[in-house]
Wavefront OBJ file of the C-alpha trace (Angstrom):
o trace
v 101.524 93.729 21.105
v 102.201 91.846 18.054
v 102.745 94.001 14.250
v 102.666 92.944 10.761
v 106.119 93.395 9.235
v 104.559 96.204 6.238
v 103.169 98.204 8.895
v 106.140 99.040 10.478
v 108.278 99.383 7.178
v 105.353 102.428 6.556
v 106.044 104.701 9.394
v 109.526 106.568 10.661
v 110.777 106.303 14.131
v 112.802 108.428 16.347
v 113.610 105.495 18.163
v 114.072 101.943 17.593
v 115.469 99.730 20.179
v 116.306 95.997 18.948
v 116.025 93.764 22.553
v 113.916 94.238 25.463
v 116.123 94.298 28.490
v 115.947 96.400 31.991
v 117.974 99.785 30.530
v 116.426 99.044 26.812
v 112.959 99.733 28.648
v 114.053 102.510 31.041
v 115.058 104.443 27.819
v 112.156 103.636 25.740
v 109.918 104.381 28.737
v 111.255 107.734 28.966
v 111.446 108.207 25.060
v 108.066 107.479 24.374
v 106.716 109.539 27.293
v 109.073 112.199 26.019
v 106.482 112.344 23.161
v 109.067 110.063 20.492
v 107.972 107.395 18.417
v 109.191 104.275 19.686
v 109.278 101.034 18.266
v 110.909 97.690 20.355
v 111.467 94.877 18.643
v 112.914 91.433 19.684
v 113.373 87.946 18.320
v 112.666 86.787 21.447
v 109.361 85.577 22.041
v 109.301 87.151 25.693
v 109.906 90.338 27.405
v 113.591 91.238 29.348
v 116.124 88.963 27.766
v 118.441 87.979 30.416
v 116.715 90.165 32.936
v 113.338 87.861 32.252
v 111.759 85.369 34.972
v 110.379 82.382 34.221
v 107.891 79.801 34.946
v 109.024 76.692 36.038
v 108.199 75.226 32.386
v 109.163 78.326 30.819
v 113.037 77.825 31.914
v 112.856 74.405 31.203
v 111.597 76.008 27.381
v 113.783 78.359 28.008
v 116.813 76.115 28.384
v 115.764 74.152 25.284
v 115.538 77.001 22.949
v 119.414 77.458 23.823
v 120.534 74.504 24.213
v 119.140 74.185 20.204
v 120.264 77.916 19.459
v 123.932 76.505 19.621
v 122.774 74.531 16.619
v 121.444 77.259 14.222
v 122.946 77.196 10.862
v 123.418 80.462 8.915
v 121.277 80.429 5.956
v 121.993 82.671 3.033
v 120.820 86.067 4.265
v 118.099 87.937 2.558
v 119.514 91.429 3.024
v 122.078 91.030 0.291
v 119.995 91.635 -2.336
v 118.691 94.499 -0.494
v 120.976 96.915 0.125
v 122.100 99.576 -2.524
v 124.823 100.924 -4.084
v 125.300 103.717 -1.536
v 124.771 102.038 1.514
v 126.538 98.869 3.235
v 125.235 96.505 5.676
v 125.711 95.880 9.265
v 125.159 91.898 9.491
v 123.296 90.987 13.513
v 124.177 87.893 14.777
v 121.290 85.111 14.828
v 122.588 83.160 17.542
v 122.829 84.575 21.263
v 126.297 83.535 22.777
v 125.279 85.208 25.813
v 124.981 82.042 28.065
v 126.952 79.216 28.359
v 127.810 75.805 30.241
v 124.488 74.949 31.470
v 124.143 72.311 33.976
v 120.795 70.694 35.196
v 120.311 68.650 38.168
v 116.926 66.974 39.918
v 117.629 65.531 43.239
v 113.567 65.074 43.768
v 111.857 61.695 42.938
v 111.203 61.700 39.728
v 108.207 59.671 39.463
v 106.927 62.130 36.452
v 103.576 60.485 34.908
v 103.472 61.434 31.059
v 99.688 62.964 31.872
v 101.424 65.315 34.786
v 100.603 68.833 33.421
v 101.320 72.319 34.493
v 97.995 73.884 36.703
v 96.368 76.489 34.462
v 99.030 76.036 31.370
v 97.347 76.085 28.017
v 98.285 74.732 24.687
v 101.099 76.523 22.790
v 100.627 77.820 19.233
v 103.124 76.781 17.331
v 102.274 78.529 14.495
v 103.393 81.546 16.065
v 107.302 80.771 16.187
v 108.554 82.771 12.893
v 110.881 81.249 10.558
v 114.284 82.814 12.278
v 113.870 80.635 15.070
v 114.513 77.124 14.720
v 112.966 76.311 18.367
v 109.887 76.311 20.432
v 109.099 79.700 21.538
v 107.293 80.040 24.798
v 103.744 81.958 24.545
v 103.123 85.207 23.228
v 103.763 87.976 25.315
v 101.244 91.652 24.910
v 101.186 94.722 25.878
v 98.224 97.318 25.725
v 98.196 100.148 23.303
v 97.437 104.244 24.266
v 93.755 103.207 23.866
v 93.522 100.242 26.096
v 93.234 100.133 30.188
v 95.813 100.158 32.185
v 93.855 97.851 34.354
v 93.842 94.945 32.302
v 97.401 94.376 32.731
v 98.937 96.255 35.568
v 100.015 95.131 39.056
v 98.043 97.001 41.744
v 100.396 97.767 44.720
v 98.150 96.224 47.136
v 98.550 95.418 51.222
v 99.078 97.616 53.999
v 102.388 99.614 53.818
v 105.277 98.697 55.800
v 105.663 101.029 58.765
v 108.857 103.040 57.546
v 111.196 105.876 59.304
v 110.624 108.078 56.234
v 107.188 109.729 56.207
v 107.898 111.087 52.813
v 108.385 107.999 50.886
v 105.585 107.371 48.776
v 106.423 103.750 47.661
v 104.169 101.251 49.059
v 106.017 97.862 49.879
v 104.279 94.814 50.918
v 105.653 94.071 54.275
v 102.801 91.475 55.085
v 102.926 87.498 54.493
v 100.942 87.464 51.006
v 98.338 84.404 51.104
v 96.531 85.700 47.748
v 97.973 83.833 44.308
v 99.542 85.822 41.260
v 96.195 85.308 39.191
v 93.725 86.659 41.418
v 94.845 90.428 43.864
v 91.562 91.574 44.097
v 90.174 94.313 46.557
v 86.192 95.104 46.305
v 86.920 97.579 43.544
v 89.288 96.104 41.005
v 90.572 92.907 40.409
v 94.374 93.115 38.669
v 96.223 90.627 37.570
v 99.934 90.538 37.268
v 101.969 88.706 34.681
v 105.041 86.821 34.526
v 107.384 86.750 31.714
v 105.694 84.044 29.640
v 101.971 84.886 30.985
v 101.043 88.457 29.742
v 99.097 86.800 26.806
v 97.657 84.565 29.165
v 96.379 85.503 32.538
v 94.458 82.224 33.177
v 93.927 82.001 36.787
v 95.258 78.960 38.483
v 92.779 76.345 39.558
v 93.085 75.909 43.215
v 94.856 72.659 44.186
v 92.144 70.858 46.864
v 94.900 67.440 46.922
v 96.241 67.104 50.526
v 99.816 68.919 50.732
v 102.210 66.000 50.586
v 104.669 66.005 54.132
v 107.563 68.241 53.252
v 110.159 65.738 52.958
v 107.884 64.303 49.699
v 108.296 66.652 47.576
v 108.649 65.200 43.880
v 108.907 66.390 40.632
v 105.679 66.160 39.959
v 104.183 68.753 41.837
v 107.071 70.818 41.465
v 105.850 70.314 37.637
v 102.250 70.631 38.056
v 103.085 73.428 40.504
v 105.296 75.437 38.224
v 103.392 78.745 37.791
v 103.928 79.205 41.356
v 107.578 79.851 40.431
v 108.913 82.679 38.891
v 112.613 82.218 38.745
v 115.208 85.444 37.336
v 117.752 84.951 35.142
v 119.624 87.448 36.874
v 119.698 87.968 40.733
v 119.287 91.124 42.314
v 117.882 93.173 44.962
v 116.900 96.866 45.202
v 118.549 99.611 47.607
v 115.377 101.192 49.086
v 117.516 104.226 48.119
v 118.848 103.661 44.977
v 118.334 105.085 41.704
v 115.778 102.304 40.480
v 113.268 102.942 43.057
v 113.999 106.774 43.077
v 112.729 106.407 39.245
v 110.075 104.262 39.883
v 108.508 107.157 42.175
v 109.640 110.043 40.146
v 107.504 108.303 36.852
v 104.912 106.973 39.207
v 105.864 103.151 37.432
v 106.129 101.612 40.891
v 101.776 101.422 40.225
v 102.434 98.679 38.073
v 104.783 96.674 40.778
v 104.681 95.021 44.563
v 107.396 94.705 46.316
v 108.965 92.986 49.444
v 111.253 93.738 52.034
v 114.294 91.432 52.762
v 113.750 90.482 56.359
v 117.462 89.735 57.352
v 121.347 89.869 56.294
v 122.940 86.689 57.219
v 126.523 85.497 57.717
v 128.472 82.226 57.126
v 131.492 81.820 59.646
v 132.658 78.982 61.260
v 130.394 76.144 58.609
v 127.093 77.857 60.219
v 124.761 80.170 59.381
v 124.006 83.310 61.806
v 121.459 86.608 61.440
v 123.461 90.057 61.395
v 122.327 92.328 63.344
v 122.036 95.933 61.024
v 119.858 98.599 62.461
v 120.330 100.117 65.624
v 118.179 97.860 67.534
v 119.320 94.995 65.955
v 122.620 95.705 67.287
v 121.843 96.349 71.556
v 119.044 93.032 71.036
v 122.089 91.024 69.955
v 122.796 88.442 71.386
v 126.121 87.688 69.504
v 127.951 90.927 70.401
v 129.412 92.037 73.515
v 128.272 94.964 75.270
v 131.741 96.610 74.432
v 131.461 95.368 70.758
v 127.902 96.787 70.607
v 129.288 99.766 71.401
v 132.664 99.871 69.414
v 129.784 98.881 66.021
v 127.772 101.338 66.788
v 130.743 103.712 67.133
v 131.835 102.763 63.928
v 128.824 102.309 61.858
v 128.109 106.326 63.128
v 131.831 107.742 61.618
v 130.826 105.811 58.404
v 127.415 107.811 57.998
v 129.243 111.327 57.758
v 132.795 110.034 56.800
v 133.204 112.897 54.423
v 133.264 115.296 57.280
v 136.126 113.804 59.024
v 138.786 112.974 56.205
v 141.991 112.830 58.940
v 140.431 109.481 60.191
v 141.159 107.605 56.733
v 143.548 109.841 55.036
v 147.228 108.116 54.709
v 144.490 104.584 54.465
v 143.240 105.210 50.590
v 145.950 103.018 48.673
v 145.076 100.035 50.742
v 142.159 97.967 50.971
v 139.068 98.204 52.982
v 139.796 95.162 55.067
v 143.256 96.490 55.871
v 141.584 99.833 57.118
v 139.451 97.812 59.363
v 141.955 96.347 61.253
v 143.182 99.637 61.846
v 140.161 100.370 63.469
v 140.360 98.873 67.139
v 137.322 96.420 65.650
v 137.235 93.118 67.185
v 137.471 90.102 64.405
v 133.950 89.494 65.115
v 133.120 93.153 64.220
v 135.495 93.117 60.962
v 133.522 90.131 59.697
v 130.367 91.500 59.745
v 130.910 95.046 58.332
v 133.525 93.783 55.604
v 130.975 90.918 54.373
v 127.328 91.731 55.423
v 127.657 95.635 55.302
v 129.713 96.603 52.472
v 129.005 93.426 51.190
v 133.173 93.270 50.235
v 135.455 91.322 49.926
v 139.222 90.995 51.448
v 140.710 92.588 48.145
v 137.771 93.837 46.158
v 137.369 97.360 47.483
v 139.686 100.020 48.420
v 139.549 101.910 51.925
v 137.271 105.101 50.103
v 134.578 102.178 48.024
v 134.624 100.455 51.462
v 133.192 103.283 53.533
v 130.827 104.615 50.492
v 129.610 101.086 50.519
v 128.883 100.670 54.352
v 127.705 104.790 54.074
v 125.050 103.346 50.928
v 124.033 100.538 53.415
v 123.539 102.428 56.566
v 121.198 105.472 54.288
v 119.244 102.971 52.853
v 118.392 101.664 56.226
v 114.827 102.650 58.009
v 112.781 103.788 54.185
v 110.551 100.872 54.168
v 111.830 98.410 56.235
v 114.364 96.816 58.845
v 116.750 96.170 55.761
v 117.975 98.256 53.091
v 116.920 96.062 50.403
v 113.405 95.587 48.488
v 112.448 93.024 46.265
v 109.931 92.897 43.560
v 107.133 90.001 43.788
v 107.119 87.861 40.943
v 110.792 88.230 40.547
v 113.289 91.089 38.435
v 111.496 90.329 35.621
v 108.649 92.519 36.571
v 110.870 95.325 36.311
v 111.541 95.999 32.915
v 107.630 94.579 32.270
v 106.240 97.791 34.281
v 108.559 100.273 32.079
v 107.559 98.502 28.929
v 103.905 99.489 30.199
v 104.726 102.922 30.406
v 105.950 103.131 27.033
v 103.241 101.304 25.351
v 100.751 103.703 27.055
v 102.384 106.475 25.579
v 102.095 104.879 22.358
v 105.232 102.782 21.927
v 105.015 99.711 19.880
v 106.428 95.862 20.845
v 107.070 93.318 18.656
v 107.956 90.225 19.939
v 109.592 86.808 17.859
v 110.376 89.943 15.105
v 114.070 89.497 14.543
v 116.798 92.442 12.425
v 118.920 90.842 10.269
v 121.373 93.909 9.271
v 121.547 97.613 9.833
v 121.634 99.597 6.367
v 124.555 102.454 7.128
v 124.462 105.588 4.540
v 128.206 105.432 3.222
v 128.320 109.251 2.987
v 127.459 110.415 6.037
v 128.228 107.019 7.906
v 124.891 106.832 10.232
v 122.434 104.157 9.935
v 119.481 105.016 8.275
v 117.361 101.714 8.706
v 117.523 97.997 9.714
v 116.252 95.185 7.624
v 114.148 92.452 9.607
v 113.561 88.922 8.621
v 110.884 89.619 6.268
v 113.955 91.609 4.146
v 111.528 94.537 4.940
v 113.156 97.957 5.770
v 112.339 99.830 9.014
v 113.369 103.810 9.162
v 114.748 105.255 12.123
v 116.523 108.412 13.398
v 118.196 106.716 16.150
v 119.289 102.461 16.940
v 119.851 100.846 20.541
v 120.898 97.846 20.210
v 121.647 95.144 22.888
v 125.769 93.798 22.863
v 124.577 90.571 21.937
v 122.531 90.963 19.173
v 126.359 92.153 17.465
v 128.255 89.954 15.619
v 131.714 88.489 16.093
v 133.507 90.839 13.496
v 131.973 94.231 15.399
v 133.004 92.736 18.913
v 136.332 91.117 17.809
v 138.069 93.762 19.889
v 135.579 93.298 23.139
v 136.989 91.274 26.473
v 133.880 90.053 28.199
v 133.701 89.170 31.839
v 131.307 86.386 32.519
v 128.972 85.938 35.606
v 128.529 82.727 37.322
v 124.493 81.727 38.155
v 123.086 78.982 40.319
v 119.379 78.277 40.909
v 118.005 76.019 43.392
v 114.266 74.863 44.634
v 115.073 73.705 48.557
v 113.003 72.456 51.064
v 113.798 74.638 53.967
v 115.710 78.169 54.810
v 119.401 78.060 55.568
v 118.377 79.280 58.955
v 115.477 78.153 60.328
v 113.241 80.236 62.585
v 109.928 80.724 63.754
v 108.905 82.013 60.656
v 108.598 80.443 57.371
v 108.171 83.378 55.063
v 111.659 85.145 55.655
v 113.436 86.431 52.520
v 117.213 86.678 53.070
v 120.791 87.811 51.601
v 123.832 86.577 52.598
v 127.436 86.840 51.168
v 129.781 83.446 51.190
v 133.405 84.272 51.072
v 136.103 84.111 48.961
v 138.592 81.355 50.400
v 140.847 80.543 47.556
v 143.153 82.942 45.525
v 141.571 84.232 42.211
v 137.921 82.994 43.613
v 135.437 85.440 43.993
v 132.548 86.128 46.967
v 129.563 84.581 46.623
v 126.376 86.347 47.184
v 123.225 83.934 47.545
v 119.631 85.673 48.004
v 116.683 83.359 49.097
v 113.469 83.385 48.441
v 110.247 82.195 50.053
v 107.323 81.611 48.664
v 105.328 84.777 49.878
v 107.437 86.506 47.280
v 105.686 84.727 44.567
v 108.602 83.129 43.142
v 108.179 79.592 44.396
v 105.334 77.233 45.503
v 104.723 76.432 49.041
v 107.174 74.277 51.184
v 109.833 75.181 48.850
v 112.722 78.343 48.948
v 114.065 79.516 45.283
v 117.903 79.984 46.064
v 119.839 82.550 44.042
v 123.855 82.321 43.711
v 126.041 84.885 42.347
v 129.418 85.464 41.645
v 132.085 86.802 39.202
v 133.066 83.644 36.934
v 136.788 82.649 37.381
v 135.858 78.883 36.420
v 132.533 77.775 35.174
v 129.587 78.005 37.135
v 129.366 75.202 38.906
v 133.071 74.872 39.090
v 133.030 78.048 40.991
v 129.320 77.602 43.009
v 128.911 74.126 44.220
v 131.440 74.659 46.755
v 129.332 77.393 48.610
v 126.620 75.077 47.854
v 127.764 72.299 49.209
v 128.486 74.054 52.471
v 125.161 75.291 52.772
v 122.929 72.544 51.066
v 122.418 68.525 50.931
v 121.167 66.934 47.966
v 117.421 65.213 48.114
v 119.023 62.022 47.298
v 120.975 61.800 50.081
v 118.697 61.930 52.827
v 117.188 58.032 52.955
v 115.317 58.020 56.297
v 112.143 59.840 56.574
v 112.072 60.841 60.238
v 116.210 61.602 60.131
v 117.102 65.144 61.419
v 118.621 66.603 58.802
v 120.289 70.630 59.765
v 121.269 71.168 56.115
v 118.202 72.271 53.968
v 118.199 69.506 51.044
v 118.167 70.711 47.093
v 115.666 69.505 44.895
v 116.699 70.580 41.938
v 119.388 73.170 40.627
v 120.507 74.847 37.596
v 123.882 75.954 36.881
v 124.868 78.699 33.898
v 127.350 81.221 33.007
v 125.991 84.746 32.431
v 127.823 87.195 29.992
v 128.605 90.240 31.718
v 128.846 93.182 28.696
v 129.187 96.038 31.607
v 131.212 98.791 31.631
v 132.242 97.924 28.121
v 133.511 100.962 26.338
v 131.955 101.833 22.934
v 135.259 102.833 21.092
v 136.060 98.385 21.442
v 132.441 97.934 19.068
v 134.066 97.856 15.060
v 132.767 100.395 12.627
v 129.537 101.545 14.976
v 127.363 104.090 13.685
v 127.550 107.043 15.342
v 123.812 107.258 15.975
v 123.245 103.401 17.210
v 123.644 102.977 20.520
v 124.505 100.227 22.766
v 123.305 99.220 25.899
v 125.293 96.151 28.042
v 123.439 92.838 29.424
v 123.329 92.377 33.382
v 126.016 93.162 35.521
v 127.264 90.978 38.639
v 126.299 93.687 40.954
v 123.999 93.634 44.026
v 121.539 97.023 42.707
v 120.462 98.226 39.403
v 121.832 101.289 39.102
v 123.982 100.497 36.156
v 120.860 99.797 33.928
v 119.213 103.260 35.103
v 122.919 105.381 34.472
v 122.569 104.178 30.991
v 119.483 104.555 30.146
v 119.484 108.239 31.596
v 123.068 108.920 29.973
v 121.626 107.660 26.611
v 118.406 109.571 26.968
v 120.214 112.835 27.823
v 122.563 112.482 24.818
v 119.260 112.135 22.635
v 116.753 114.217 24.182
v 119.131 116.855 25.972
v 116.688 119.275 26.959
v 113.711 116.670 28.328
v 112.953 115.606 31.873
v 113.629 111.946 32.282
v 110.921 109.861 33.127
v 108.512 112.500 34.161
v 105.474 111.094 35.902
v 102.371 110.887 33.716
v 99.771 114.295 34.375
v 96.674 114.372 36.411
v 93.528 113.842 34.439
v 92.474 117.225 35.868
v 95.350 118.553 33.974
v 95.020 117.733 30.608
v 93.723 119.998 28.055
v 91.027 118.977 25.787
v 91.713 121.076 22.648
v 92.526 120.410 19.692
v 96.635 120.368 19.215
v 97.160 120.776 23.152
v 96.026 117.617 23.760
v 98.683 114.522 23.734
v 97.504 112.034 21.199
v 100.030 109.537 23.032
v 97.998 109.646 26.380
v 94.418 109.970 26.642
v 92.368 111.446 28.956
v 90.222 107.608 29.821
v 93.417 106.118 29.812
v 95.117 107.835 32.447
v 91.828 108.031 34.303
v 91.743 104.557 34.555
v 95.600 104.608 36.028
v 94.793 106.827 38.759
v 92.900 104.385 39.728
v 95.703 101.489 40.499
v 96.775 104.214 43.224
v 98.519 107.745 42.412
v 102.281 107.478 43.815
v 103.463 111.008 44.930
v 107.409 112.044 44.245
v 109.289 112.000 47.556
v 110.030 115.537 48.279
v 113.093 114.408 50.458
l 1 2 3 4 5 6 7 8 9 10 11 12 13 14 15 16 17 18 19 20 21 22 23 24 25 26 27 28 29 30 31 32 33 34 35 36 37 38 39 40 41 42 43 44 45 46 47 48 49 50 51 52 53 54 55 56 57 58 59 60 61 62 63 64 65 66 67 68 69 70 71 72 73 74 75 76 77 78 79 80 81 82 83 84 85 86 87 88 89 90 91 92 93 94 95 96 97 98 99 100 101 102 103 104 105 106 107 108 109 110 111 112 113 114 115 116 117 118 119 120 121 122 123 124 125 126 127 128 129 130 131 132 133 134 135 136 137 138 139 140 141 142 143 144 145 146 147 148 149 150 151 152 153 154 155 156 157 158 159 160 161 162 163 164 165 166 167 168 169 170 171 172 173 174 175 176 177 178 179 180 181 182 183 184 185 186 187 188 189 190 191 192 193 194 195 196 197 198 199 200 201 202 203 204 205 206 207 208 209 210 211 212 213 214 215 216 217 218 219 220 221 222 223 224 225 226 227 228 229 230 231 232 233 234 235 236 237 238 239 240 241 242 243 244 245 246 247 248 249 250 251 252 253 254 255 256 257 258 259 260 261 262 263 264 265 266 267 268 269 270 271 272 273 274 275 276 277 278 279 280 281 282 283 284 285 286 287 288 289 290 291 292 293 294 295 296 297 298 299 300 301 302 303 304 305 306 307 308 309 310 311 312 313 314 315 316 317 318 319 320 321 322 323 324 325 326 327 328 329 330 331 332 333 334 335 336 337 338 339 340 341 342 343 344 345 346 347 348 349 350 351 352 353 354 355 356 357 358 359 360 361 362 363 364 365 366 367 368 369 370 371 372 373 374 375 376 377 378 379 380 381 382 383 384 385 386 387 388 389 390 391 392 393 394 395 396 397 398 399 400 401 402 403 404 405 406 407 408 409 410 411 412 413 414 415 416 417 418 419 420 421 422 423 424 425 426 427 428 429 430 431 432 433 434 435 436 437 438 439 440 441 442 443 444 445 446 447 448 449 450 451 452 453 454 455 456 457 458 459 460 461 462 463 464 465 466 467 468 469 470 471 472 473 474 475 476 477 478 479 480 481 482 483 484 485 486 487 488 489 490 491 492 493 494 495 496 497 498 499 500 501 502 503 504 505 506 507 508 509 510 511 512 513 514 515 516 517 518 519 520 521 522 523 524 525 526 527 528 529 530 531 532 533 534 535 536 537 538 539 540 541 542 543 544 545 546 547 548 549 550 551 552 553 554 555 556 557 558 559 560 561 562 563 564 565 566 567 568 569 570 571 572 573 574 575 576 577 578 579 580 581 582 583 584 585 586 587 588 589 590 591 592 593 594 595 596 597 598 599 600 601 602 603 604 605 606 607 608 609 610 611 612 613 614 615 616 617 618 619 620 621 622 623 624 625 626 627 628 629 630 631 632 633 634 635 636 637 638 639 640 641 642 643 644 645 646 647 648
C-alpha cells in the first residue's frame, strides 16, 4: 500500500518502524492489533529486506540494485534546512553496507536469445523508482487496507494435513507432493493466490508451458530464465522447529492462515566423501540399516536420558566446563553414534557448544519430533520470505500503513528531553511519532562506530539432482558439513525441491550457511565442491555422473547485527529502538524474542499477538466496535480456515 508523502506528515503515530524485516513485522503485527497506529516505511521497493525471497529475475534485480548502491554519492541533504533551533538531527545512512563480496557463477549453456522473457513477467514502471534511489527497483509491492478482503491476497493453507503424534496441534502442514502452481490454489470455493516478494502487486498467473520438458541433463539458461517465477530463492536460509516460538506465534495469532508449509523429509550426514540419511525418530532408528543392533540400542538409550536430562543432573555434572563432543565420548557411544548426535542432532560442532547447550540442543530436537511430521523441522512454501509477508498482513488489516521505495533521511531529536520526536523523509517532510524502530543498517557509520559485526557466509545454487538420490524426487533435506580446518566453521546446507515452490521442475535450490571466517566463497566452495560438480564439466551426455552438477550459484556475505547490545549504538534516543538483521542460526526465535521483548517494553500490559475475534463476537455499537477490524473483514478471514491455539 503505497502513501503520498503529506498524508503521512498529517497524522501522529504511536509507532513507526523504518525497514520491513521478520522481527520489524512481528512487532508491528502485534502493535497494530494492539489497537496502535502503525506506520512501516522502507526505501526498499519490496517487503523483508534481507529476510525477502526472490524471483529468479528479481535477485538478478536484486543484485544490480547493490552492486550500483556501492556507487551512490551523497548529495547535499535536505534536512539541514529543516531542523530548528531546539532540535538536532540524526543523519540515516543511504547506502546499505549490509552485503558484501558477491560472486555469480552460470555453469548452464548459455545460449540466452535477447527475445527470451520471463513466463507471466510484465513491464516495469519505471516511473515508480523515487529520486533516493539511483537503481531499478523491482515492482511494487501492496498490501490491503482494514476495508479490503483478506482473500485477495492471503495464502489459503490448503492439502490434507500431515498425520502428526500431536492431536492438539492446530497447524496444518502440507505433507503431500504439491502439483498445483503458486498463481492458481484453488478449491471449489475460493481461489487464493499467494505472492512472492516482488509479486504482491502482480498476481498474474503463469501461462502454462505446453513445450516438451527438455532431458534433464539440458537444462540451459534459458528456461531457467523463462522459468524464473518458479523460483523463489531466500536471502537468508532457515528452517522452522515444529516447536519453536515462530510457529507457536503463528497459532497463537491465527497468522499461519496466510501461510503453507512443508515438512523436511530427512536429516542427512556427510562422512567418509558420501552422503547418508540419519535415522531420527524411533523407527527410523530399529529400520536402520546403518546401525548395529547394539548401537540401536546404546542411541536409543541415549537419545531417552537426553529427553529428561534435567532430572538426572549426576550423569553430566563434573562434564559442564567441557565441550559437548568431549561429553560424548564419555558416553560409551560408538564413533558412529557420536557422529550422528554431535552433527545431525544437535546440529554442533566439535567446539561450538558446551556439554549443558549440547544436551538442550539434542533435548530441542528430540521435542520437536512427531508434531507434524517425521522431522522436527517445517518449511514455508514459497520460501522465508512469506514469513514476515503474512505478519505484514495482519498489521495492515488492523489498519497499519506500508510504504514502500519511501526512504528517512534523519531523525529530529528534542535537545531537552533527548527523545526523538519525528523523522524527516526524502520529500524533507516531517513524520510524528511516539515511538522509532529502526533496522541496524539503516544507521550510519558515526552511530555504529563502536559496533563489531559478525558476518554470515551465503551460497545459492540451482542443481540438477538431490545429493542423495532416492526413489523419490520431491524430498526436502538438511544436512550439516563439518568443520575440518581450525578457525572454519560448520556448514549447514538445506535443499530444496521443487514441490516447495522455490524452484522449477528438474531442478533443487541449494542453501549454504555458515559463520564467515573468510569470504563466502572462500569459506563455501569447499563443502561445495565435495558435494557438487559444475555443469561444465560433465561433456558426455549418457556419462554417469554420482555428483549432482550446479547450474548456477551465487555467493555473498550476510551481515549478522545479532545479539548486538544497544549501549555500542552512539547517542540513541531513548525511545528508538533497534532491531538486528538475520542471524546465522538454524530457527527464528531470535526475531520473535525481540519483537516480544520490544513489544512488552512498549505495550507492558497487552497480550502479544492475540488472535483476531470471532465475527460472532464483535459488538456492533457505536464506540465498542474496533474501527481497525471490521466485522466483513474478518468474516471474510474465517473463511481461509479458523486455526485454533494448541491447548498443549
Amino acid at each position: 500500500m503505497t502513501c503520498q508523502s503529506c498524508c503521512l506528515a498529517s497524522e501522529f503515530y504511536m509507532l513507526m518502524c523504518v525497514f520491513i524485516g521478520l522481527p520489524e513485522s512481528i512487532f508491528a503485527a502485534a502493535c497494530s492489533r494492539s489497537g496502535q497506529r502503525v506506520l512501516h516505511v522502507d526505501s526498499r521497493s519490496y517487503y523483508g529486506g534481507n529476510w525477502a525471497s526472490f524471483s529468479f529475475s528479481g535477485l538478478l534485480s536484486w543484485l544490480e540494485e547493490y552492486q550500483e548502491n556501492s556507487d551512490i554519492v551523497n548529495d547535499s541533504p535536505v534536512w539541514q534546512d529543516r531542523i530548528l533551533e531546539n532540535e538536532e538531527a540524526i543523519a540515516l545512512s543511504r547506502k546499505d553496507k549490509t552485503i558484501q563480496h558477491v560472486e555469480v557463477f552460470c555453469y548452464a549453456s548459455q545460449d540466452l536469445h535477447e527475445d527470451v522473457e520471463e513466463a507471466g513477467a510484465l513491464q516495469k514502471n519505471h516511473a515508480l523508482v523515487t529520486s533516493t534511489n539511483s537503481t531499478e527497483a523491482a515492482d511494487s509491492a501492496c498490501l490491503p487496507t482494514e476495508d479490503e478482503s483478506l482473500s485477495t491476497v492471503s495464502c489459503e493453507i490448503l492439502i490434507e494435513q500431515t498425520p502428526s503424534n500431536d492431536p492438539e496441534t492446530a497447524l496444518e502442514v502440507n505433507g503431500a507432493e504439491v502439483t498445483g502452481e503458486k498463481e492458481n490454489h484453488c478449491d471449489d470455493k475460493t481461489c487464493v493466490p499467494s505472492t512472492s516478494t516482488e509479486e504482491m502487486s502482480e498476481n498474474v498467473p503463469i501461462a502454462e508451458d505446453t513445450t516438451e520438458q527438455p532431458k534433464k541433463n539440458k537444462i540451459t539458461y534459458s528456461q531457467i530464465i523463462k522459468e524464473g517465477r518458479r523460483f523463489n530463492i531466500d536471502l537468508v536460509s532457515k528452517l522452522l522447529y515444529s516447536r519453536g516460538l515462530l510457529i507457536d506465534l503463528l497459532i497463537k495469532s491465527n497468522v499461519s492462515r496466510y501461510a503453507e508449509f512443508k515438512n523436511i523429509t530427512r536429516i542427512l550426514a556427510f562422512r567418509d566423501g558420501r552422503v547418508e540419511q540419519v535415522p531420527c525418530s524411533r523407527a527410523d532408528v530399529f529400520n536402520s540399516k546403518q546401525l548395529s543392533m547394539v548401537e540401536k540400542r546404546m542411541l536409543m538409550k541415549f537419545l531417552t536420558f537426553c529427553m529428561e536430562y534435567e532430572k538426572y543432573p549426576d550423569e553430566y555434572k563434573g562434564y559442564e566446563e567441557i565441550t559437548f563432543y568431549e561429553y560424548l565420548k564419555t558416553q560409551k557411544l560408538t564413533p558412529n553414534l557420536q557422529y550422528i548426535v554431535l552433527h545431525s542432532i544437535a546440529m554442533t560442532s566439535q567446539t561450538a557448544s558446551s556439554t549443558i547447550d549440547g544436551l538442550k540442543a539434542t533435548k530441542n530436537f528430540l521435542h520437536c519430533l512427531g508434531r507434524y511430521g517425521n522431522t522436527p523441522f517445517l518449511f514455508p512454501l514459497y520460501g522465508q520470505g512469506e514469513l514476515p509477508q503474512c505478519f505484514c498482513r495482519m498489521c495492515a488489516v488492523f489498519g497499519g500503513i506500508y510504504c514502500l521505495r519511501h526512504s528517512v533521511q534523519c531523525l529530529v531529536v528534542d535537545k531537552e528531553s533527548r527523545k526523538c520526536k519525528a523523522i524527516i523523509d526524502q520529500f524533507g517532510q516531517r513524520i510524528i511519532s511516539k515511538h522509532f524502530l529502526v533496522e541496524d543498517s539503516y544507521f550510519s557509520e558515526n552511530t555504529c562506530s563502536r559496533v563489531q559485526y559478525r558476518q554470515i557466509s551465503r551460497a545459492v545454487l540451482i542443481t540438477d539432482r538431490s545429493v542423495l538420490k532416492t526413489d523419490s524426487d520431491q524430498q526436502t533435506s538438511i544436512l550439516t558439513v563439518p568443520a575440518e580446518e581450525p578457525g572454519t566453521f560448520a556448514v549447514r546446507v538445506i535443499e530444496l525441491c521443487s514441490s516447495t515452490m522455490t524452484c522449477m521442475k528438474g531442478t533443487y535450490l541449494v542453501h549454504l550457511t555458515c559463520t564467515s571466517s573468510k569470504t563466502a566463497r572462500e569459506d563455501l566452495e569447499p563443502v561445495v565442491q565435495k558435494l557438487f560438480i559444475p555443469y561444465t564439466e560433465v561433456e558426455i551426455e549418457n556419462e554417469q555422473v554420482e555428483k549432482p552438477r550446479i547450474l548456477w550459484a551465487l555467493y555473498f556475505n550476510m551481515r549478522d547485527s545479532s545479539d548486538i547490545s544497544r549501549s555500542c549504538y552512539n547517542d540513541l534516543p531513548p525511545n528508538v529502538y533497534v532491531c538486528s538483521g538475520p542471524d546465522c542460526g538454524l530457527g527464528n526465535d531470535n526475531a520473535v524474542k525481540q519483537a516480544e521483548t520490544l513489544f512488552q517494553e512498549i505495550c507492558p500490559n497487552e497480550d502479544f499477538c492475540p488472535p483476531p475475534p470471532n465475527p460472532e463476537d464483535i459488538v456492533l455499537d457505536g464506540d465498542s466496535l474496533q474501527p481497525e477490524a471490521n466485522s466483513e473483514t474478518l468474516k471474510e478471514s474465517t473463511n481461509l480456515g479458523n486455526l485454533e491455539e494448541p491447548s498443549e
